[in-house]
Every structure is written in C-alpha cells, then in structure tokens.
C-alpha positions as a printed NumPy array, in Angstrom:
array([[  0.   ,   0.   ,   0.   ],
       [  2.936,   2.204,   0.738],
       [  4.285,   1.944,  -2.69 ],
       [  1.231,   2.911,  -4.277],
       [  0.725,   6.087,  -2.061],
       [  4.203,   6.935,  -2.894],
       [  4.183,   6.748,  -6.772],
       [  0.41 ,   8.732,  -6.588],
       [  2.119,  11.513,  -4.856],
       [  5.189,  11.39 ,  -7.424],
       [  2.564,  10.96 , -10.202],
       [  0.716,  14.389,  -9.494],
       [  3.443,  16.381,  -8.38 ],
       [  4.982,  16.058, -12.002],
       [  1.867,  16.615, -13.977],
       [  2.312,  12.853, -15.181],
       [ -0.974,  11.164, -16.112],
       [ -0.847,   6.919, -15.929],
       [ -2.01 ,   5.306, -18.5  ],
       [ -2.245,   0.86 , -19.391],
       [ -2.559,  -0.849, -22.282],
       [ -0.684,  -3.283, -24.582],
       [  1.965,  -1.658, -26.492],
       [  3.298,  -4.477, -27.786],
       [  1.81 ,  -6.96 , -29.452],
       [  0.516,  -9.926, -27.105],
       [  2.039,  -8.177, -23.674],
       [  0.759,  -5.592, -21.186],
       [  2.543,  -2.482, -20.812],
       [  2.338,   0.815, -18.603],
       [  3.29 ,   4.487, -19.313],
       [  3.141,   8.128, -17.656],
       [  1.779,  10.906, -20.169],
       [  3.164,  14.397, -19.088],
       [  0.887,  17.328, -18.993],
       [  3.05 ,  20.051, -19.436],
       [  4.91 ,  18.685, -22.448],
       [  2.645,  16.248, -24.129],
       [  5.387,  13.572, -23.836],
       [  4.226,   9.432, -23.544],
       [  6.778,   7.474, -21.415],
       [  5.85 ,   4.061, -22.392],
       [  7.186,   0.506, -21.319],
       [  6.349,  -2.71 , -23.173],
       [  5.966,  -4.797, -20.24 ],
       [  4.915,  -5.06 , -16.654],
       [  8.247,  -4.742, -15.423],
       [ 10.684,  -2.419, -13.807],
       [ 12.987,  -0.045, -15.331],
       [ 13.685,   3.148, -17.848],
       [ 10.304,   3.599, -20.871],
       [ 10.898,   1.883, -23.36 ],
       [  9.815,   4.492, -26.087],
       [  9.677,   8.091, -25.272],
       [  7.408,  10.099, -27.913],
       [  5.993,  13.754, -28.05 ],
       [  3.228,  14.1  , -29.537],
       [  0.604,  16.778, -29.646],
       [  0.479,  20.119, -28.373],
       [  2.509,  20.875, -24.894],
       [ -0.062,  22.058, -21.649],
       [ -3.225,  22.159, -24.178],
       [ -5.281,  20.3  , -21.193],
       [ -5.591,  18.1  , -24.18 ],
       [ -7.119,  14.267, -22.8  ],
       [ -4.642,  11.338, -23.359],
       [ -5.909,   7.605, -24.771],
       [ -4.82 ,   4.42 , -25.558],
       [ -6.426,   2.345, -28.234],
       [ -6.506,  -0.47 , -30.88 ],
       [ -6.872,   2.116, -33.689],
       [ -6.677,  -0.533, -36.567],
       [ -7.718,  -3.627, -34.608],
       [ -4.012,  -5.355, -35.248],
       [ -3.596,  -6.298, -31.748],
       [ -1.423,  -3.564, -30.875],
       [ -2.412,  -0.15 , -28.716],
       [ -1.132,   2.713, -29.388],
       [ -1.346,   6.376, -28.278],
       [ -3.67 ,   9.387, -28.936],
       [ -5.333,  12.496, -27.638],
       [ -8.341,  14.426, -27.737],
       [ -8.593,  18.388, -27.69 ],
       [-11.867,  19.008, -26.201],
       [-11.88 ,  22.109, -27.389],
       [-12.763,  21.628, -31.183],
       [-13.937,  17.886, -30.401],
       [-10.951,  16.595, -32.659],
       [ -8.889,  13.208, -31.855],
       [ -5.016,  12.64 , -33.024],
       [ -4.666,   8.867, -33.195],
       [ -0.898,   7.705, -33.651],
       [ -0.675,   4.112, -35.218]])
C-alpha cells in the first residue's frame, strides 16, 4: 500500500498522467503521459525499469485528454489524444 501512495504523490506532483494498455503486441505495458509537455513514457511490459519508447506528440499544456487504443484492430495499442476544445482526436498508429 505504501508503494502505491508513494508513486500517486510522485505521479501528481509532475503533472504525469498513468495510463495501461498493450503496447506491444501480445504483452501488457504501462506508461506516464506528461501534462506540461505532451510527452508518452511508455514501457512494453509489466516490469521495472527506464520507458521503453519516449514520444511527443501533440500540443505541450493544451489540457488536451490522453488515450490508448486499438486504432486498426491489429492487436497492438497505441497512443492518442483528444482536444476538447474543437472535439478533434489525433490517433498515432
């Protein structure tokens, strides 16, 4: 329980948003999406250690709403956002 509380405080301090999904085909991975510079920090698996793919993508502090998805149904998730201001979604793939 400790560990959890610790990496929630760590989490929000850094404007760093969690986010789950499998980004890699057939495994589970984790990442942190920060805020403030629209960067994903993703890893491939459930495991411990440095991302595995840092990416920027989108526009930095927009308040713009992170996703994770199966764009293309290949079995693979990958990244987007959504600007809620003109209702638009950037899908990577």
């Amino acid at each position: 329980m400790k560990k959890i509380f610790t990496i929630s405080i760590f989490v929000l301090a850094f404007c760093l948003l969690p986010i789950c999904s499998a980004f890699a085909a057939n495994t589970f991975g984790v990442g942190l999406y920060d805020t403030k510079a629209s960067i994903f920090y993703l890893k491939n698996s459930n495991t411990t250690g440095a991302a595995d793919n840092t990416l920027g993508f989108g526009a930095a502090n927009a308040g713009w709403v992170k996703l994770a998805g199966d764009w293309d149904g290949d079995g693979v998730t990958t990244i987007g956002l959504y600007n809620p201001a003109t209702s638009t979604f950037y899908l990577k793939n």
